[in-house]
N, C-alpha and C positions, 0 to 999 in steps of 0.2 A: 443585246444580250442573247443567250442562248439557254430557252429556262424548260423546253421540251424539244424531243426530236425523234424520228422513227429511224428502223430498222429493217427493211420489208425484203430485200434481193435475198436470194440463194444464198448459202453459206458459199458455194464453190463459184457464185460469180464475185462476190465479196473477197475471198480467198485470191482469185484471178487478176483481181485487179488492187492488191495490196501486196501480193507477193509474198506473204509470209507461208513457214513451212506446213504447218500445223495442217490434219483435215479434221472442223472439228462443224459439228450438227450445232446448229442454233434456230429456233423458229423465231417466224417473223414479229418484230416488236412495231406495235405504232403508234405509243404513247411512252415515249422511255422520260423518267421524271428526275430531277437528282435524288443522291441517295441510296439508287437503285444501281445495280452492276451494270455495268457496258463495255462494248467489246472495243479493243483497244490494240495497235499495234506500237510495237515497240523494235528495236534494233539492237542484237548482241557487241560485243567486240571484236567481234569476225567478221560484221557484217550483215550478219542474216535478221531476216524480219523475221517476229513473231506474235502470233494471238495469247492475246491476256485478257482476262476478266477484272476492271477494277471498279471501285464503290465511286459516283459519281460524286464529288464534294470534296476539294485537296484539303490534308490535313498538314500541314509544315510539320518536319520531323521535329522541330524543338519544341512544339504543342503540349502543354502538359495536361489539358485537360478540352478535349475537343469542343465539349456539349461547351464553354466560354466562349468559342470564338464564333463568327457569325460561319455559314453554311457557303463555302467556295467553293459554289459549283464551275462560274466563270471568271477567267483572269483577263484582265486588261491588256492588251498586248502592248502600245505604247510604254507600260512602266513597268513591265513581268521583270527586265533583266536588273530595275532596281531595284524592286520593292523584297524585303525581307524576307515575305510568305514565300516569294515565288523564286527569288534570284539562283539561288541553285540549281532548280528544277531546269529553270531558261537556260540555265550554261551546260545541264548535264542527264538533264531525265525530260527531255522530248518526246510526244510521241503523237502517232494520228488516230483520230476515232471516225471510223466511217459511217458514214448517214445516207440515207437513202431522201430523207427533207427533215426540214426542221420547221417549229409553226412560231408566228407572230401573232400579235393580237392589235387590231383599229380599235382606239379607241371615239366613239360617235356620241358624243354627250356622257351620259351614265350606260351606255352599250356597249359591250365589249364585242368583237366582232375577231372568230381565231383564222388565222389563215396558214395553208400550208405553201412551204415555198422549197421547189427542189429544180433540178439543173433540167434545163429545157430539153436537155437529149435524152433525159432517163439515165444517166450513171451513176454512179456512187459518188460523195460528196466525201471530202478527207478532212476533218476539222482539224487544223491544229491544236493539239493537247501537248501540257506538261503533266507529270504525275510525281509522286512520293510514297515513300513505303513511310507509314506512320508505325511504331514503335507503341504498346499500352504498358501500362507500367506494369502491370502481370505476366508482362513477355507475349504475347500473344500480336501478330504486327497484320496489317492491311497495306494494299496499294491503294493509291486513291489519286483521280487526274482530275482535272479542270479543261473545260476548254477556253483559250483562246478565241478574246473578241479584238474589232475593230469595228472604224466608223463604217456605217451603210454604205453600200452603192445608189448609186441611181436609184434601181430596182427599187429598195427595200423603205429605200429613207421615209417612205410615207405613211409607213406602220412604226418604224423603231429608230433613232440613231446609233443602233450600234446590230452589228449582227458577228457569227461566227467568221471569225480568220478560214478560209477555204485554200489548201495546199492543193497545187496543180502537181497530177502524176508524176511529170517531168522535174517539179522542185521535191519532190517527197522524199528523197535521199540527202538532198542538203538537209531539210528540215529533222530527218530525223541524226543524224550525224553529229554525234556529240563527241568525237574523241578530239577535234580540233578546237584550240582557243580560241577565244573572241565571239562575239554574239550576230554573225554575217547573218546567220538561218533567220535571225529578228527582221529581217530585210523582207522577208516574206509574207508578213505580216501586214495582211493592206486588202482593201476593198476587192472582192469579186469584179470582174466584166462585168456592166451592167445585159449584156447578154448571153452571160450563163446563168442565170437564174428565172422562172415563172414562178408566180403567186397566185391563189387563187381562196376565194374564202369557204370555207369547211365547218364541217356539224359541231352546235354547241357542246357534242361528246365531248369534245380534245378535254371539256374545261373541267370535265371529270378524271383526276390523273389515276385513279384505281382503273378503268375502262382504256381495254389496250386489247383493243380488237380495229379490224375494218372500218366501222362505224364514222370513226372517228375521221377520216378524209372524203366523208362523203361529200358531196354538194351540200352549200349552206341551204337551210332550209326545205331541203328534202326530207319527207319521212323514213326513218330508218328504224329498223326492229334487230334485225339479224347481220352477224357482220357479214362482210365482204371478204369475197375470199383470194389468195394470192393466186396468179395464174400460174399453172406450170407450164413445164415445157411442152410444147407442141398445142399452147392453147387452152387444155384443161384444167380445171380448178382446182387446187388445191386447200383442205382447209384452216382455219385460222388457227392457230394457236393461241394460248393465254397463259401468260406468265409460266412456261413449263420450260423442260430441261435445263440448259446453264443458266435462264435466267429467272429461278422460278421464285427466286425470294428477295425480298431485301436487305443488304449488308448496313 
């Protein structure tokens, strides 16, 4: 599953490496929880990519009454193109959510133990998402994605059997290409290389989801008071944000 994950790159290395038009400011997230907005790219009928903000948790357009159904923040990727909730979304509203890591949690007896896990070169992570604009009965409507799991790799399987679907650059255009029939993009839907991914385990912050600072990826068991702050370019620090500009509330 995929039930936290951070946001930590530049808006314009993020921007760079998803191709969308948009230039838009976002500070760095490093505890993103469902529920809460995430930044999400999507593809026009023309073609072009673009940045969206949508509420973490799909709502299926025929929903009559959301608070009923259980909280979909993650979809199965094996049964997306069958299942009810999801099967339109699979055939027609694709999209990617980029991550900078995402965390797991060991479980050691009664210890939970979180750890974060992101691509050994340092790049951005493209999770496959579906999303849906949900309709309230007062007219008032939201976007809302899920992301796409499958089983573990290697890597992972020792904390979780199931982790986020990861879309390679190169398939990101199949993936997100919805004007063609048939569900080929679902083909993409499959374990990580087990050597694109490192883990390592991190401060009991994560397991506070209001705490969305630095803190939270530090070394397990290290003391920590103050976050940590993002590097800028050429080395210097930048500092952290906390739940401000687009992503300062939740939907």
């Amino acid at each position: 599953m995929c039930g936290r994950f951070a946001l930590t790159l530049f808006p314009e290395e993020v921007q760079s490496q998803c191709g969308y038009e948009e230039q838009v400011e976002f500070p760095p997230r490093y505890n993103i929880a469902p529920t809460q907005p995430v930044a999400v790219v999507t593809v026009d009928a023309a073609g072009r990519r673009h940045f969206s903000l949508m509420r973490w948790g799909f709502v299926p357009a025929w929903t009559k009454d959301p608070a009923a159904i259980p909280l979909l923040f993650n979809a199965r990727g094996e049964t997306i193109g069958e299942k009810a909730a999801f099967r339109a979304a699979a055939r027609h509203r694709r999209c990617l959510v980029p991550a900078s890591a995402f965390y797991e949690w060991r479980r050691d007896g009664a210890k939970r133990t979180p750890f974060m896990i992101e691509r050994a070169d340092g790049r951005l992570m493209l999770f496959a998402g579906i999303w849906e604009t949900y309709a309230s009965p007062n007219g008032s409507e939201i976007d809302t994605v899920a992301i796409v799991t499958t089983d573990a790799n290697g890597t992972l399987a020792a904390l979780h059997p199931r982790m986020p679907a990861i879309i390679a650059p190169d398939d990101a255009e199949l993936w997100l290409d919805c004007t063609q029939p048939g569900l080929a993009a679902l083909g993409l839907v499959r374990p990580a290389p087990d050597d694109l991914l490192t883990m390592r385990p991190v401060s009991q912050n994560l397991n506070d989801a209001r705490r969305d600072d630095g803190t939270v990826q530090s070394p397990a068991g290290e003391a920590v008071s103050t976050p940590a702050c993002r590097p800028e370019k050429g080395g210097r620090k930048r500092p952290p944000n906390v739940q401000l500009s687009l992503f300062d509330e939740d939907v």
